[in-house]
C-alpha positions in Angstrom: -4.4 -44.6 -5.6 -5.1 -41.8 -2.5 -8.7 -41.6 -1.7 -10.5 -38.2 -2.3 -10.5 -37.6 1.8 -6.8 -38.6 2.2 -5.1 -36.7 -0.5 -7.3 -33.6 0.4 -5.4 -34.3 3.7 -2.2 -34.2 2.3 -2.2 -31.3 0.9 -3.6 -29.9 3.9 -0.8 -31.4 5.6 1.8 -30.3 3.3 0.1 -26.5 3.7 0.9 -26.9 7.6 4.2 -27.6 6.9 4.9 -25.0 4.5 3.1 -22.4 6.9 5.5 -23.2 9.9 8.1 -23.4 7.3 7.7 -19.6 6.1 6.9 -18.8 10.0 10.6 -20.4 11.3 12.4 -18.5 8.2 10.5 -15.1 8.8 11.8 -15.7 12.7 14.9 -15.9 11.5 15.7 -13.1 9.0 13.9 -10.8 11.8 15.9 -11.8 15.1 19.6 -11.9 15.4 21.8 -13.3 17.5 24.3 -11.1 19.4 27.8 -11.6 20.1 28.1 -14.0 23.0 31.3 -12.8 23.7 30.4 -9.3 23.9 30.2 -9.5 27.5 34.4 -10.4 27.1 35.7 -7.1 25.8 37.2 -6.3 22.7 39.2 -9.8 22.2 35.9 -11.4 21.9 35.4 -11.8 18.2 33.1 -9.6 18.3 32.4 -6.7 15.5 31.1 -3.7 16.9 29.1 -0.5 15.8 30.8 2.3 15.0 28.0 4.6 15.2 28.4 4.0 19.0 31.2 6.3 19.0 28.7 8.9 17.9 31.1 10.5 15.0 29.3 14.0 13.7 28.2 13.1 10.3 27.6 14.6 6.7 25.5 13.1 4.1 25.9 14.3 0.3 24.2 13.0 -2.5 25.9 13.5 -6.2 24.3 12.7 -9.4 26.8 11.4 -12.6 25.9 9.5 -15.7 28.8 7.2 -14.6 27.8 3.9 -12.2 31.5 4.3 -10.9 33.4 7.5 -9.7 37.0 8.4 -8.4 36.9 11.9 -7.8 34.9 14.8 -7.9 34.8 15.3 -11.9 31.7 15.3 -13.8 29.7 14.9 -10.8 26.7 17.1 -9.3 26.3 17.9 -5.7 21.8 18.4 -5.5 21.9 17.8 -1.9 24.3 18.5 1.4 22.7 18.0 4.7 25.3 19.3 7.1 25.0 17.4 11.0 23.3 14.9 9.4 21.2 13.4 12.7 20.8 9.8 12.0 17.7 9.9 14.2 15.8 12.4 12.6 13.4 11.5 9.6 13.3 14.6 6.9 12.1 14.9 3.7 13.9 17.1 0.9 12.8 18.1 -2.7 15.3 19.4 -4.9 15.7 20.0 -8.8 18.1 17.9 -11.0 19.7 18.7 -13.6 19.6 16.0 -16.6 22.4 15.7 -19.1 22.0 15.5 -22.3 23.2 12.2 -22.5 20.2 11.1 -20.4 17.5 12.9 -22.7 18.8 11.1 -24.9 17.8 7.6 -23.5 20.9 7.4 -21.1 20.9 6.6 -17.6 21.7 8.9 -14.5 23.0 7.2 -11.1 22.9 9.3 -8.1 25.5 8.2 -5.3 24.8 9.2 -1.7 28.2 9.4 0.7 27.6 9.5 4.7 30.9 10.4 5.7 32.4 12.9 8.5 31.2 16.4 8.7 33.9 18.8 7.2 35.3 16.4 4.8 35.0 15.8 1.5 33.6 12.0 0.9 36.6 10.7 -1.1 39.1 12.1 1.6 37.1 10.3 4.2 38.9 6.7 4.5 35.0 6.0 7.0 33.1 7.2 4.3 30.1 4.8 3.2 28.2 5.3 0.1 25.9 3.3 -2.1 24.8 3.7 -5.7 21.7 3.8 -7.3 20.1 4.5 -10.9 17.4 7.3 -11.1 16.4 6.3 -14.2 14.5 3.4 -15.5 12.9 2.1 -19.2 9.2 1.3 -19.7 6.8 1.4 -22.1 4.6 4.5 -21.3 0.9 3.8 -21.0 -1.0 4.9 -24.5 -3.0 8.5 -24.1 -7.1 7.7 -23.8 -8.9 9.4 -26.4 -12.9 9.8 -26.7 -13.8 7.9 -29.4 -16.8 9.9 -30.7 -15.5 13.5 -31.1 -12.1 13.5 -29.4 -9.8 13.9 -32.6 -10.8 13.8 -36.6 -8.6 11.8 -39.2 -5.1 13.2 -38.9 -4.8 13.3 -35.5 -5.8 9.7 -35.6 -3.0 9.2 -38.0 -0.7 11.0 -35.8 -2.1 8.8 -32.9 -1.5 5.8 -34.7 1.5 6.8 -35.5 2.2 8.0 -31.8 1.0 4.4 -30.3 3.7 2.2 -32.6 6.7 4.4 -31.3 5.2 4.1 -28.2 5.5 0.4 -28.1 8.9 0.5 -27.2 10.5 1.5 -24.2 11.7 5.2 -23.2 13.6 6.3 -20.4 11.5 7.5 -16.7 12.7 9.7 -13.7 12.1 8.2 -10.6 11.3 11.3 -8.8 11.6 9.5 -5.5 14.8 8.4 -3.7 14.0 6.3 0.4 17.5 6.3 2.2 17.7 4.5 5.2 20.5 4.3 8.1 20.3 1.0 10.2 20.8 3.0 13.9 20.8 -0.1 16.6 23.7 -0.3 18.5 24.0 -3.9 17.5 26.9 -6.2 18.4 27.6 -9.0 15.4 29.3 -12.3 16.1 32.0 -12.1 13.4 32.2 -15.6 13.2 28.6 -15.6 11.7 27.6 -12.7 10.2 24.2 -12.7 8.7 24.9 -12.7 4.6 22.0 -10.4 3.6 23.6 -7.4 5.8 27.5 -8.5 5.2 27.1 -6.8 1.4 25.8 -3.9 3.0 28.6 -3.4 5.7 32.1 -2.1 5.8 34.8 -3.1 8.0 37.3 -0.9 9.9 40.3 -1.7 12.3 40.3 0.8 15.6 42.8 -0.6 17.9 41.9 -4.2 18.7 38.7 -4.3 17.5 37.0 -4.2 14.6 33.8 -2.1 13.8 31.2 -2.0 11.3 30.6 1.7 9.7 27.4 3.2 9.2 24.8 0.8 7.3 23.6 2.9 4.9 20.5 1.5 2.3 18.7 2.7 -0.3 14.8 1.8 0.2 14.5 0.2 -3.8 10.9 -0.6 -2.9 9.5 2.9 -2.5 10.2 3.5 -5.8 6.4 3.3 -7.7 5.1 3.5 -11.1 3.2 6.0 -10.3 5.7 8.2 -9.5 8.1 7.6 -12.7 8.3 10.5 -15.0 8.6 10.3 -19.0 11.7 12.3 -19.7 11.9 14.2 -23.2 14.3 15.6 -24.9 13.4 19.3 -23.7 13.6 18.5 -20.1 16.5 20.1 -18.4 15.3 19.7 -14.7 13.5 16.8 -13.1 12.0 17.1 -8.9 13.5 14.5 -6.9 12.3 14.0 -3.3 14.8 12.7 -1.1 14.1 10.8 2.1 15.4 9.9 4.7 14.2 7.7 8.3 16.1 5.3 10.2 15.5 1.6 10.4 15.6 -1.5 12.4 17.7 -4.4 12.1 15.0 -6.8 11.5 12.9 -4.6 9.1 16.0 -4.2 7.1 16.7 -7.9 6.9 13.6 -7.9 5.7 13.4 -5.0 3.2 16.6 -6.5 1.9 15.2 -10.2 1.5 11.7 -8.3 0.3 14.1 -6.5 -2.6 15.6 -9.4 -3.4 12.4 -11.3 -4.1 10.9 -8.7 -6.2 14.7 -8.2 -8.7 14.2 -12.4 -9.0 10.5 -11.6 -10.4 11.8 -9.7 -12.7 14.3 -11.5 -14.0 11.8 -14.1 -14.4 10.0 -11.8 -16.8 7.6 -9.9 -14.8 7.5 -6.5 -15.8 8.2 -3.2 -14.5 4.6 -2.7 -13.5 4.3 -6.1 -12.0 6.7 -6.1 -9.9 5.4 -2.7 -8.9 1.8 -4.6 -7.3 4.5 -6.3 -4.9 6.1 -3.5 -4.1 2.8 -1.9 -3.5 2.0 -4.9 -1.1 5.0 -3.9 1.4 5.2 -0.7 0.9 1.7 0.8 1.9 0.9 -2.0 4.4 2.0 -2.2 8.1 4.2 -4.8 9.0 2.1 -6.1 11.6 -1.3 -6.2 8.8 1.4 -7.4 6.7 2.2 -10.3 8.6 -1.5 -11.1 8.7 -1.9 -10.9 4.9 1.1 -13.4 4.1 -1.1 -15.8 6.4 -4.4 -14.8 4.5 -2.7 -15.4 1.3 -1.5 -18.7 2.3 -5.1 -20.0 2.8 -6.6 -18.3 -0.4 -3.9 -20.4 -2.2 -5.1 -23.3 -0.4 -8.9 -22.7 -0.4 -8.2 -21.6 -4.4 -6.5 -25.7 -5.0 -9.4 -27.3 -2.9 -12.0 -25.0 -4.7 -10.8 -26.3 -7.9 -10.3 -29.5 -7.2 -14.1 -30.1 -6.0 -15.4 -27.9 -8.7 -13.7 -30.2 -11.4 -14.7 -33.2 -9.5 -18.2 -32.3 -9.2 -18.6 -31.6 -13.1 -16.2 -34.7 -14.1 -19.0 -37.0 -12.3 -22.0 -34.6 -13.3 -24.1 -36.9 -15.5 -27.7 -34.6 -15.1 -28.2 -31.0 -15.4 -31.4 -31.4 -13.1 -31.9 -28.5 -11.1 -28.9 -26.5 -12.4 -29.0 -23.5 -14.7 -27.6 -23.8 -18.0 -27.8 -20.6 -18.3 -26.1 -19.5 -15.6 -23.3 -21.8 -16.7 -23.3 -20.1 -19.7 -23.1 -16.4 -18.3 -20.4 -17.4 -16.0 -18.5 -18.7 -18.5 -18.9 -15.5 -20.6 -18.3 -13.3 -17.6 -15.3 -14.7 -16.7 -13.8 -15.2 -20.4 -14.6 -11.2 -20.5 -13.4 -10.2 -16.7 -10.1 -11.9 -18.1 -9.9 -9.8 -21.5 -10.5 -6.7 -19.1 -7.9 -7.4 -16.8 -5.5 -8.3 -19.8 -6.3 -5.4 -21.3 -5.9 -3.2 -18.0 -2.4 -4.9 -17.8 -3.4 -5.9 -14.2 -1.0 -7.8 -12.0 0.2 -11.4 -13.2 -0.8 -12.0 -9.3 -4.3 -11.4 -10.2 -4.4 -11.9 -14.0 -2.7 -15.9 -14.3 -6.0 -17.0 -11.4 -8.1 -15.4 -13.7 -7.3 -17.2 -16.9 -7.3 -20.6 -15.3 -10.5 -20.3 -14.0 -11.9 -19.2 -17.7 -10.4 -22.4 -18.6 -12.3 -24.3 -16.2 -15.4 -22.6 -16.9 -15.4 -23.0 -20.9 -15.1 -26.9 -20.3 -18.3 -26.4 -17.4 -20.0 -25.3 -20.8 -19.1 -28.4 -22.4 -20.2 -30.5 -20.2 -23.8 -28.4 -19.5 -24.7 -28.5 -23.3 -23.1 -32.3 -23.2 -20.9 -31.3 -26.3 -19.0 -33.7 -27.9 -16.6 -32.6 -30.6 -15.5 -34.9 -33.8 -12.8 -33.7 -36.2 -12.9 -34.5 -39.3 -9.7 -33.4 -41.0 -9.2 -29.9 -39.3 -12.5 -29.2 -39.4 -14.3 -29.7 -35.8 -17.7 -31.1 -35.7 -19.8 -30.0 -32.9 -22.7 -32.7 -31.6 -24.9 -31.8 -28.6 -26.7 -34.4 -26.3 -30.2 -35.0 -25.7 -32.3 -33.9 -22.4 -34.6 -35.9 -20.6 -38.2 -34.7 -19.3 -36.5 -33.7 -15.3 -34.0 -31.6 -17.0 -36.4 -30.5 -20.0 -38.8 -29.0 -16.9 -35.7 -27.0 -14.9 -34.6 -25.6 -18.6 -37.8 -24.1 -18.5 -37.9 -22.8 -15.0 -34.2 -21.4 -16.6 -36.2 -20.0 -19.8 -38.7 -18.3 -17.2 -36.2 -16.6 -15.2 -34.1 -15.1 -18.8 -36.7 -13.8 -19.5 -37.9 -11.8 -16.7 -34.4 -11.2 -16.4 -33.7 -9.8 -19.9 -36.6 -6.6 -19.4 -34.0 -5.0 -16.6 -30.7 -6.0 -17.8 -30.4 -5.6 -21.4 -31.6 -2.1 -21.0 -29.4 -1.4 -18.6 -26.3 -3.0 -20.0 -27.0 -1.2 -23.5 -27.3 2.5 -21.6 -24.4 1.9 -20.0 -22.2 1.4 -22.8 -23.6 4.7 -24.8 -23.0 6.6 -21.5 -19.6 5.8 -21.7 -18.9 6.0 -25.2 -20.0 9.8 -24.7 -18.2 10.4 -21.4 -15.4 8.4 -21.1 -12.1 8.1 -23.0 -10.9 5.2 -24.0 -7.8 3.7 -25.8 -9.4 2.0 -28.8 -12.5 0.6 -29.8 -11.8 -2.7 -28.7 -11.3 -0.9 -25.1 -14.5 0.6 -25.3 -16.1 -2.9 -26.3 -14.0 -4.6 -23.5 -15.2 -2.6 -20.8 -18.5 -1.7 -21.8 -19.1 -5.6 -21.5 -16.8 -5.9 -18.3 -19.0 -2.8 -16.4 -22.0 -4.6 -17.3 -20.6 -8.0 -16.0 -19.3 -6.1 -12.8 -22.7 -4.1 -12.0 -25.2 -6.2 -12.9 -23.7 -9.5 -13.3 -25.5 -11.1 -10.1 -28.3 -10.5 -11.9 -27.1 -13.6 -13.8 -27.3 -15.2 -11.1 -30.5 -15.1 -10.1 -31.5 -17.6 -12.8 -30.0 -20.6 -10.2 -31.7 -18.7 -7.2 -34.8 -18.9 -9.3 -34.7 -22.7 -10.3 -33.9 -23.6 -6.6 -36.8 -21.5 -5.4 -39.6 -23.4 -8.1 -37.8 -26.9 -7.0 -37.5 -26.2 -3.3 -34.2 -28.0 -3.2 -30.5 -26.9 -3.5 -29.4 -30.3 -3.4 -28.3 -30.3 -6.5 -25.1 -27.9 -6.2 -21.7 -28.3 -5.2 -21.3 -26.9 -1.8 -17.9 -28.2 -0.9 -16.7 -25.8 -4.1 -19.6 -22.9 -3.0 -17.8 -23.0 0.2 -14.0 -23.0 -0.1 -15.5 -20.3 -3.1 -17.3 -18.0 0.0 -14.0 -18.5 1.8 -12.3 -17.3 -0.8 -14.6 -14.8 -1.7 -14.1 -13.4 1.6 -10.5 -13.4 1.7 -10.8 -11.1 -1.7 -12.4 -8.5 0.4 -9.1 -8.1 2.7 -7.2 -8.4 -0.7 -9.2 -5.9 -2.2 -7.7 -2.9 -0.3 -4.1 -4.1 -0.7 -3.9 -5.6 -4.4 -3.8 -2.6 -6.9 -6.5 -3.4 -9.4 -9.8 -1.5 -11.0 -12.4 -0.1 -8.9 -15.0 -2.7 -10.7 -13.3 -5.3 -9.7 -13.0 -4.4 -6.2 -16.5 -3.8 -6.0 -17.3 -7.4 -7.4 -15.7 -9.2 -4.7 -18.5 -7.3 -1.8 -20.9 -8.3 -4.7 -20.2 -12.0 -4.7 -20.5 -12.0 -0.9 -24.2 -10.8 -0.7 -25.1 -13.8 -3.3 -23.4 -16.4 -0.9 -25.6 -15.4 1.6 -28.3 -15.8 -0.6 -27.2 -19.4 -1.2 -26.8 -19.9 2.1 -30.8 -18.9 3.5 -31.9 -21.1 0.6 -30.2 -23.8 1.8 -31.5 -23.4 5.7 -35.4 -23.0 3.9 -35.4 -26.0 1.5 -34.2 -28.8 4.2 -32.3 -31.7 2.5 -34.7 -34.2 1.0 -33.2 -38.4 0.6 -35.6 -38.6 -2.5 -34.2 -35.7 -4.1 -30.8 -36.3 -7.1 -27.8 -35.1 -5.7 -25.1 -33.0 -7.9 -24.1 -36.2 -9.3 -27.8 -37.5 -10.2 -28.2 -39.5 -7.6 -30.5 -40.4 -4.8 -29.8 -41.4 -1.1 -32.6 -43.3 -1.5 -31.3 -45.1 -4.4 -27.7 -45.8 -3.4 -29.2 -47.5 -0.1 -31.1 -50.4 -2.5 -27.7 -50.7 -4.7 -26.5 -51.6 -1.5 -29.2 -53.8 0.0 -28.9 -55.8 -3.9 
């Protein structure tokens, strides 16, 4: 068996790895290797750029309910950009029109051709195109309501009636459409061409050497929830901005290794809108930030496993609940039960949801163990029997008494106005909505109040030896790291502003800990003295 020390090693070990790992892969999807034998000529091996030639170019985008065309049939020209310069970036909003056959549920491709100027794309033989779907199916999200005097009995019927159809997915616009050019004059060796770009690239003989035409690529990961559009049955035109800026070799390696990572999510059953926080992740964060946040998130995962791991060891051992709230224990286990409801019922990333559910877990077995629960079946029926407390935790339970109670004249007031502001103000799907986050707003603004119980008990017992402070501080770590996440991860305003919260609390922790010095005759978290472990030694 791996001592505690060691096997927190290895996995700090196996972190490293991983890290220089990810680092020697990112290297190498960003930097290629040349040709060496460009240097030699055109009987080098070498597969050269066509764009070097600098051909005058056209690009055309058509629109079709077909993902395959052969001429110029049933097909809509919605944008022409004549002397198309592949250096500079433009932006273009045009109306579409939508076919029948796509109000009706169907799907509508749009197929953008760079080819020569003058000449139409399927008479160019160096024509490049690329095919993507402006449409997409997802559930739309269910219209808010106010509860109190927003509609009377049949329009809640109709509502009703309105939120069953609108369980199932409907068709969207996409209303945006990124196209890229990859403009480097870049020489590949053809022996080894990188197999991310190969898809993307066509191949053409000119005298003894071969060139590659335009890369052309359609940015996927600009395309947002946000900016999808329900389409109805009435609509006969739809906006769609086109795009355009040119692009790096590296950055599209990456974009295309970046796409490829959020279509596998997706056929592992995230949906739509979670695969949309990842997108949201690339696409409004610099790369550079970017690379700092793929390092950031590699040590929240660690500091998350070792935060964990302590916390369950503390409370596995914990045979005394001297000197720690139980009522603390039990707000944090109700806070975190609701936070996780909210988040559920918000439909917030899996990336932030799955954390949360695992640490509600973890705290509704803390609550075991604080009221030192056992549970008996007998049959199906459980049978709950709770230990007894002896006269040191008897006296903190009362310092934990004294601090509800002060505690209880500011926050249930406050809690209770807050919820009948909102049910007067705000809309809100359904009831159970308006319960969720009535509790969730009180959690999130005045939920370090509920902390203040432990602050309290520390103060009247001068000591903090009693908590776990290897899991407090991979927990500040953390805590901290949520701040960065905070401004990239989409999620509600309330929970953003929880993360700053929880920082201003450590700190609290942290002065008490410089003022009330450790003392050898005190119990430690695991109700033990230093004092006392010295004489089972000495015996």
């Amino acid at each position: 068996m791996l001592s505690r020390s060691s096997f927190t090693s290895l996995v700090v070990g196996v972190f490293a790895v991983y890290v220089a790992h990810t680092c020697w892969v990112m290297y190498g999807i960003v930097y290629t290797r040349p040709c060496p034998a460009a240097a030699d000529g055109p009987a080098g091996g070498c597969v050269w750029p066509y764009l070097a030639r600098r051909p005058k170019l056209q690009l055309s985008v058509y629109t079709t309910t077909r993902s395959s065309i052969g001429a110029e049939s049933n097909i809509d020209l919605v944008l022409n950009v004549e002397d198309f310069d592949i250096e500079s970036k433009f932006e273009r909003t045009v109306n579409v029109s939508v076919p029948k056959k796509t109000r009706n549920n169907g799907t509508l491709y749009a197929f953008v051709f760079l080819h020569h100027a003058g000449i139409l794309p399927w008479h160019d033989g160096k024509q490049v195109h690329i095919v993507s779907p402006l449409t997409t199916y997802m559930v739309p999200k269910p219209e808010e309501i106010n509860l109190l005097t927003g509609e009377s009995a049949t329009q809640q019927i109709e509502a009703e009636k309105q939120t069953s159809a609108l369980d199932e997915p409907v068709s969207h616009w996409r209303s945006r459409l990124t196209l890229n050019v990859m403009v480097e004059d870049f020489v590949f060796d053809g022996s080894s061409l990188p197999a991310d770009v190969h898809r993307y690239m066509k191949m053409v003989q000119l005298g003894k050497t071969v060139h590659y035409l335009p890369i052309l690529f359609i940015d996927q990961l600009s395309n947002r929830v946000k900016d999808l559009m329900v389409i109805n049955r009435s609509t006969t035109e739809l906006p769609l901005t086109v795009s355009y800026d040119k692009i790096s070799l590296g950055k599209l390696r990456f974009w295309i290794h970046m796409q490829d990572a959020v279509y596998s999510l997706q056929q592992f059953g995230f949906s739509e809108k979670d695969a949309d926080e990842v997108k949201g992740i690339f696409v409004d964060t610099n790369l550079y930030f970017l690379a700092l946040t793929f390092f950031v998130a590699a040590f929240h995962l660690l500091f998350d496993f070792l935060a964990f791991k302590n916390d369950i060891s503390f409370w596995k051992k914990k045979r005394s609940m001297i000197g720690m709230s139980t009522k603390a224990v039990l707000w944090r286990c109700f806070s975190t039960v609701v936070i996780f409801l909210f988040l559920l019922d918000e439909q917030t990333s899996l990336l932030v949801l799955i954390p949360a559910g695992i640490g509600a877990v973890i705290e509704l077995w803390k609550v075991k163990k604080a009221l030192k629960m056992t549970i008996r079946w007998q049959g199906l029926r459980p049978k709950f029997q709770f230990g007894a407390y002896n006269d040191s935790e008897k006296k903190t339970e009362e310092y934990d008494a004294q601090a509800m109670k002060y505690l209880s004249y500011l926050l249930y007031p406050l809690c209770i106005g807050g919820a009948g502001y909102s049910l007067l103000n705000v809309k809100y799907k359904s009831w159970y909505s308006w319960l969720i986050n009535s509790f969730v707003n009180g959690v999130y603004a005045f939920g370090f109040l509920f902390m203040l119980p432990q602050l309290f008990v520390n103060y009247k017992m001068k000591s903090v030896a009693h908590l776990p402070w290897k899991a407090f501080t991979y927990k500040a770590f953390n805590t901290f790291i949520d701040d960065i996440f905070a401004f990239i991860i989409t999620m509600p305003t309330s929970h953003r502003l929880a993360c700053f919260r929880d920082d201003v609390v450590f700190l609290v922790y942290l002065y008490q800990r410089w003022l009330y010095p450790v003392d050898k005759s005190r119990v430690n978290e695991y109700g033990e003295s230093y004092e006392e472990k010295i004489k089972k030694k000495s015996s």
